[in-house]
C-alpha positions as CSV (number, residue, x, y, z in Angstrom):
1,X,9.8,1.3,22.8
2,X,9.9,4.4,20.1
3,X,7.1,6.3,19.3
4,X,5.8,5.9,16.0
5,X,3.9,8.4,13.5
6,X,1.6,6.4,11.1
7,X,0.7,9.0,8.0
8,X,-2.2,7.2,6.1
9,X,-2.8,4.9,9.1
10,X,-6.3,4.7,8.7
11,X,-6.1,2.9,5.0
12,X,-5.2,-0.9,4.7
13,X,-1.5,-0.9,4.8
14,X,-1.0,2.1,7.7
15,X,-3.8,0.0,9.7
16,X,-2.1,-3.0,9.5
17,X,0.9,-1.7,10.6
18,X,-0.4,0.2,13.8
19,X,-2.0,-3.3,14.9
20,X,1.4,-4.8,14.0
21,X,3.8,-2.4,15.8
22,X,1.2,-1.8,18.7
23,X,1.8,-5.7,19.4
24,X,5.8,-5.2,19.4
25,X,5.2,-2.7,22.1
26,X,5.4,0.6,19.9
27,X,3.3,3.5,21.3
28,X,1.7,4.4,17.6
29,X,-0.1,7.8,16.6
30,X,-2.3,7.8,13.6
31,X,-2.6,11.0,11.1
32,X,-5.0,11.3,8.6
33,X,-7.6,13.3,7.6
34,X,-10.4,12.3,9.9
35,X,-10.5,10.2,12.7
36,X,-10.8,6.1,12.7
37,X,-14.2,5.0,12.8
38,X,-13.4,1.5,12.4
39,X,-13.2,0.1,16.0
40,X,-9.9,-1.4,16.2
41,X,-8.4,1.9,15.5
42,X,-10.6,4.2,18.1
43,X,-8.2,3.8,20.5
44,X,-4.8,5.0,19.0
45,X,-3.9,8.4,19.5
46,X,-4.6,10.6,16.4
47,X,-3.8,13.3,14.1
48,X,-6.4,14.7,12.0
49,X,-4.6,16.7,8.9
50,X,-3.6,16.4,5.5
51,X,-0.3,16.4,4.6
52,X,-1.1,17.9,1.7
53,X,-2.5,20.7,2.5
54,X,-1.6,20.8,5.8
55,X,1.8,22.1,7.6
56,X,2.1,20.0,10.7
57,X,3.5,22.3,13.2
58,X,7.2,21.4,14.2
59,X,6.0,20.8,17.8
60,X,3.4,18.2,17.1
61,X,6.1,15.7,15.1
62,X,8.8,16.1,18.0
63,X,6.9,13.8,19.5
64,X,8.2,11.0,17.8
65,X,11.6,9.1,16.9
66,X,10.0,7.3,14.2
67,X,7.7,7.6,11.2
68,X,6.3,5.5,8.6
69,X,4.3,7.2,5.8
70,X,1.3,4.6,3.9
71,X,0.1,7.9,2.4
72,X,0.7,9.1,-1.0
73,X,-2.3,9.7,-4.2
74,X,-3.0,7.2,-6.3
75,X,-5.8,6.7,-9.0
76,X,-8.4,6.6,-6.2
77,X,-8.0,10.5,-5.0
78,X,-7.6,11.8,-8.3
79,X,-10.3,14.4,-8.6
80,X,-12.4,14.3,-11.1
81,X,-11.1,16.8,-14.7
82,X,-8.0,17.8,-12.6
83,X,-4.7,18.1,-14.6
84,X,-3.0,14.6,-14.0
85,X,0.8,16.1,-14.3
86,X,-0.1,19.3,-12.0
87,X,-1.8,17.2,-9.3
88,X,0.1,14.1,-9.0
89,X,3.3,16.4,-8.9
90,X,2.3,18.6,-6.4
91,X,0.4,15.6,-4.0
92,X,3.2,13.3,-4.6
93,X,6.7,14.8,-6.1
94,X,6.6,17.9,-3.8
95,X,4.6,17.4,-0.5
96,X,5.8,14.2,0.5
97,X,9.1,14.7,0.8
98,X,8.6,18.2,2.3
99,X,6.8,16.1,5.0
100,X,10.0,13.8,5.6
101,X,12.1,17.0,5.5
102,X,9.9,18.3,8.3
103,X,10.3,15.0,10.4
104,X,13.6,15.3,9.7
105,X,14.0,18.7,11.1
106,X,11.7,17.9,14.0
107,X,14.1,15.1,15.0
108,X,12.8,11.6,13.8
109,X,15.3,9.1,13.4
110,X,13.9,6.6,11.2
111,X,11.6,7.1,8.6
112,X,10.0,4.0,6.3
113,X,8.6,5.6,2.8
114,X,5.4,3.2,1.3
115,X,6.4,3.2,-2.4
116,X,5.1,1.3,-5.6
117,X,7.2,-1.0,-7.3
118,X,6.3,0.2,-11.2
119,X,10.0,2.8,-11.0
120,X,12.0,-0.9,-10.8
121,X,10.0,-3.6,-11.9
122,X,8.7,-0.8,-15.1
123,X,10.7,2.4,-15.4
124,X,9.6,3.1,-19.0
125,X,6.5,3.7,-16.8
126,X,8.3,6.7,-15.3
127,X,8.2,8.3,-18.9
128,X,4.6,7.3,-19.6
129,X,2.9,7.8,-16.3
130,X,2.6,11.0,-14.6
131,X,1.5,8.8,-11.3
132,X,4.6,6.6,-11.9
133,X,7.0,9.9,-12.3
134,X,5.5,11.6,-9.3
135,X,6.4,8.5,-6.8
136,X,9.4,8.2,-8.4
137,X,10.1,11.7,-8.0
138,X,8.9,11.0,-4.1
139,X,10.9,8.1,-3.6
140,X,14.6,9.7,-4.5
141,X,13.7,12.6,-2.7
142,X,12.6,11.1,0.2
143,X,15.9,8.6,-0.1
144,X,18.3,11.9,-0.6
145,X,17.7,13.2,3.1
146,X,19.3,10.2,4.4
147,X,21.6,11.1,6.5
148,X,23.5,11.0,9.8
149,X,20.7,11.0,12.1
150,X,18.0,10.4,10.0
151,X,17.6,7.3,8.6
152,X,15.2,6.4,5.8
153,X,14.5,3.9,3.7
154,X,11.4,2.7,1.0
155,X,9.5,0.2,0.8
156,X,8.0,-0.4,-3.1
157,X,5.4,-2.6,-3.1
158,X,3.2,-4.4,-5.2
159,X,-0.5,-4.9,-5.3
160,X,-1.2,-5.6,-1.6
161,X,-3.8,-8.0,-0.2
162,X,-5.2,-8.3,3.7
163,X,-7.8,-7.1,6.0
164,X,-8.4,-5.0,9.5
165,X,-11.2,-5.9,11.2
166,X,-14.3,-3.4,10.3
167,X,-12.0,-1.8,7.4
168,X,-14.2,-1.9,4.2
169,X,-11.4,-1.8,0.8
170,X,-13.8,-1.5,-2.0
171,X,-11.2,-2.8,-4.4
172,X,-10.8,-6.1,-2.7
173,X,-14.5,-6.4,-1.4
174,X,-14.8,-6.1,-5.1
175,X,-13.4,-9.6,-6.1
176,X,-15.0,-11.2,-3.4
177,X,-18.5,-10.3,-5.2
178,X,-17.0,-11.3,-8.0
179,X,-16.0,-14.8,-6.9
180,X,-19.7,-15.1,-5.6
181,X,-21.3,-14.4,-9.2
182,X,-23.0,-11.0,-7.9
183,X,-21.4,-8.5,-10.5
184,X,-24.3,-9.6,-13.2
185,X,-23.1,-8.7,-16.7
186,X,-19.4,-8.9,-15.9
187,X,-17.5,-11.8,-17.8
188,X,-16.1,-14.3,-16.1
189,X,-12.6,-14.0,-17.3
190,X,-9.1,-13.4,-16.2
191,X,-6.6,-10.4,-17.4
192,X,-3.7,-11.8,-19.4
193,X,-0.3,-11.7,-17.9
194,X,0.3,-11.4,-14.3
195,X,1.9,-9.5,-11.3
196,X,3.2,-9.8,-8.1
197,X,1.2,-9.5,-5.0
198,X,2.3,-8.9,-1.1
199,X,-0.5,-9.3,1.9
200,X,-0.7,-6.3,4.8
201,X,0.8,-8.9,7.2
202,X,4.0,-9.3,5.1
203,X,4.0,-5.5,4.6
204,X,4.0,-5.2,8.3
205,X,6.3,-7.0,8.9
206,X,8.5,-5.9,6.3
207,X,8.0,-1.8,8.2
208,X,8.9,-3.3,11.7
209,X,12.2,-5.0,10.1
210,X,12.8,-1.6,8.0
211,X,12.2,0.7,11.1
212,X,14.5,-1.3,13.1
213,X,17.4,-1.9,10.8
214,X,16.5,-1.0,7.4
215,X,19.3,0.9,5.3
216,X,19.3,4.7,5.1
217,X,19.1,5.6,1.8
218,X,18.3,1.9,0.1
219,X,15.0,1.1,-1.7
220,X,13.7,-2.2,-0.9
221,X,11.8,-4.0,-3.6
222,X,9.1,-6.0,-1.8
223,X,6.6,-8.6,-2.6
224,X,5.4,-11.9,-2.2
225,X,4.1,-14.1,-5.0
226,X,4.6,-13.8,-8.5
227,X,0.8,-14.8,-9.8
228,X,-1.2,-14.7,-13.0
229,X,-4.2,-12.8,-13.1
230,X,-5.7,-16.3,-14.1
231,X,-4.2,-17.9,-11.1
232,X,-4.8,-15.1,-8.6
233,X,-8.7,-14.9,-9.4
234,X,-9.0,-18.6,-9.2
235,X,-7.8,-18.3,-5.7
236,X,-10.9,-16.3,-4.8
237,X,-13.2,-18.6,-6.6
238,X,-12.1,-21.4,-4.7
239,X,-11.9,-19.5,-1.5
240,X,-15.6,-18.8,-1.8
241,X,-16.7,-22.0,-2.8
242,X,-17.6,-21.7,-6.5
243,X,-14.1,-23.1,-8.4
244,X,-13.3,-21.9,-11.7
245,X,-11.1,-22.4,-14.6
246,X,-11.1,-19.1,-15.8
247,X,-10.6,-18.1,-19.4
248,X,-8.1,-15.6,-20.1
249,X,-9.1,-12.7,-22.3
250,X,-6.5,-10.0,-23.9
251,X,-9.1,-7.2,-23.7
252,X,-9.2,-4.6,-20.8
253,X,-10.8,-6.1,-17.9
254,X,-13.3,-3.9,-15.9
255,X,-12.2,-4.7,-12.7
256,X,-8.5,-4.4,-13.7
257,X,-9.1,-1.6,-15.8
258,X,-5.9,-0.4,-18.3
259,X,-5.8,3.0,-16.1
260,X,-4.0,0.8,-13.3
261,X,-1.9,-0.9,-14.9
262,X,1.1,1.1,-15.4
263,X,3.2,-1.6,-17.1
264,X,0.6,-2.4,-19.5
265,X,-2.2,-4.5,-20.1
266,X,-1.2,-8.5,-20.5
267,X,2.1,-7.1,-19.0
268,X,3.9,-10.2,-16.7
269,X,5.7,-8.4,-14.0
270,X,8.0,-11.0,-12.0
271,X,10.7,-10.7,-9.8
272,X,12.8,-12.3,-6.7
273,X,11.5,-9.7,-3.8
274,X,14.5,-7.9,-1.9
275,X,13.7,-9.5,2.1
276,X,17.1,-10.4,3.1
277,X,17.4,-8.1,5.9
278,X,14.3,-7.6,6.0
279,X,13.1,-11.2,7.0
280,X,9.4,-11.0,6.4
281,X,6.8,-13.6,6.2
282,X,6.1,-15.4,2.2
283,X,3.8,-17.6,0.8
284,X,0.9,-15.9,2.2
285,X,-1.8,-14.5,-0.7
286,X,-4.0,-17.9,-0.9
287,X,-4.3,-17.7,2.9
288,X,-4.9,-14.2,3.1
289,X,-7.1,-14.6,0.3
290,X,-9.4,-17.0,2.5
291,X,-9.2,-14.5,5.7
292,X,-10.5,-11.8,3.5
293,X,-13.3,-14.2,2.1
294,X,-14.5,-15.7,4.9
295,X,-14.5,-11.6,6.3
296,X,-16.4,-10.0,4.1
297,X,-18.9,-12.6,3.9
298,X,-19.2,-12.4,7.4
299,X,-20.0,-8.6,7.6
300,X,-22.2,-9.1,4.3
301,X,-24.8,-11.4,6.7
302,X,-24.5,-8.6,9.9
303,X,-25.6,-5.8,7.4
């Protein structure tokens, strides 16, 4: 089986993936900036660097015939009264696809690319927001080195949803407090509009099907479930044990603050997902929604 590079495979989505592709029988290699110290991960192989600062020698990606990259800056690593068009640019437009052009020229064969979905479901976004722009900007470039020999493809995702053992995501821990009543003061309301939503076992799925036969050169649009924020947050309410019906307020939410969403607030983003070829599992957010429930509430009593 081919030797796989996961950049950003110590977050959710890369995590996910080395579990998933480690069952197939890949031989997977993390990279990131420090090691694992969740303990499902401790025994992958690893990379520690940035790819952002960081030029991986030539020698060290020979190693592999196949990357996927779950990397890429987002809202979360912007620092703090940085210039939004100079850093997402740099972090985003330029190094990534430097990195695939190094893969490339270290001999990888096929390369999957962990996009968002605002450039097709929203591309007036592309104009508004300098995050949006800069993975755009990513996403063709990466796309235009597709070529004999190299192939690769992106996946553009929506707002995704799982859990890895021992992997703390603040964001989804988040709604879980929520659902519970601890975030005292918070209203209990849901966002207008809605969005679509993917788990990490779909995505994983989806990077097995896109390393193995995915187009060179294509975009895939991925998702799952096309939810309102009203439906979506009940989910977790009833997951937890406390149902709700929700009222839905048009002002900005503070756990779905107007900063992330790029299409708008009370924006309804909907669309048919692009898994033809790519054959991976649907219907799976209220599930996944009880298997992150019932896990952080598990680690909340061990702490």
């Amino acid at each position: 089986m081919p030797r796989v590079l996961i950049v950003g495979g110590t977050g959710l989505t890369g995590a996910h993936a080395a579990l998933h592709l480690r069952e197939l029988g890949h031989e997977v290699t993390l990279m990131s900036r420090s090691r694992p110290q969740v303990a499902c991960l401790k025994a992958f192989d690893h990379i520690a660097a940035d790819y952002t600062e960081d030029a991986v020698a030539p020698a060290t990606l020979e190693q592999f015939e196949q990357l996927v990259f779950a990397a890429g800056a987002d809202i979360r690593s912007f620092p703090a009264g940085a210039d939004e068009e100079a850093y997402y640019t740099r972090v985003n437009a330029q190094a990534i696809p430097a990195f695939f052009r190094s893969a490339r020229e270290a001999g990888v064969s096929r390369a999957v690319y962990i996009g968002t979905y605002y450039p097709q479901v929203a591309p007036e976004a592309i104009v508004t927001s300098s995050y949006v722009r800069s993975r755009h900007l990513a996403d063709e470039a990466v796309r235009a080195l597709a070529g004999p020999g190299f192939n690769v493809c992106s996946l553009n995702a929506p707002f995704i949803l799982g859990h890895v053992p021992g992997l703390h995501v603040p964001h989804i821990a988040v709604l879980v407090d929520y659902a519970l009543g601890k975030l005292e003061g918070l209203p209990v309301v849901a966002p207008g509009g809605g969005v679509n939503h993917i788990s990490s076992r779909s995505m994983s799925e989806a990077i097995a099907s896109a390393l193995e036969c995915g187009r060179g050169g294509h975009a895939y649009l991925v998702g799952d479930e096309n939810l309102s924020w009203k439906t979506y947050l009940e989910m977790f309410f009833n997951a937890v044990g406390n149902p709700q019906s929700l009222d839905v307020s048009r002002e900005e939410h503070p756990l779905f603050p107007d900063s992330i969403l790029y299409a708008g607030r009370n924006a309804v983003i909907q669309y048919t997902p692009d898994n033809g070829e790519l054959g991976y599992a649907r219907d799976q957010i209220e599930p996944t929604i009880r298997e992150v429930v019932a896990a952080y509430r598990e680690a909340s009593k061990q702490e």
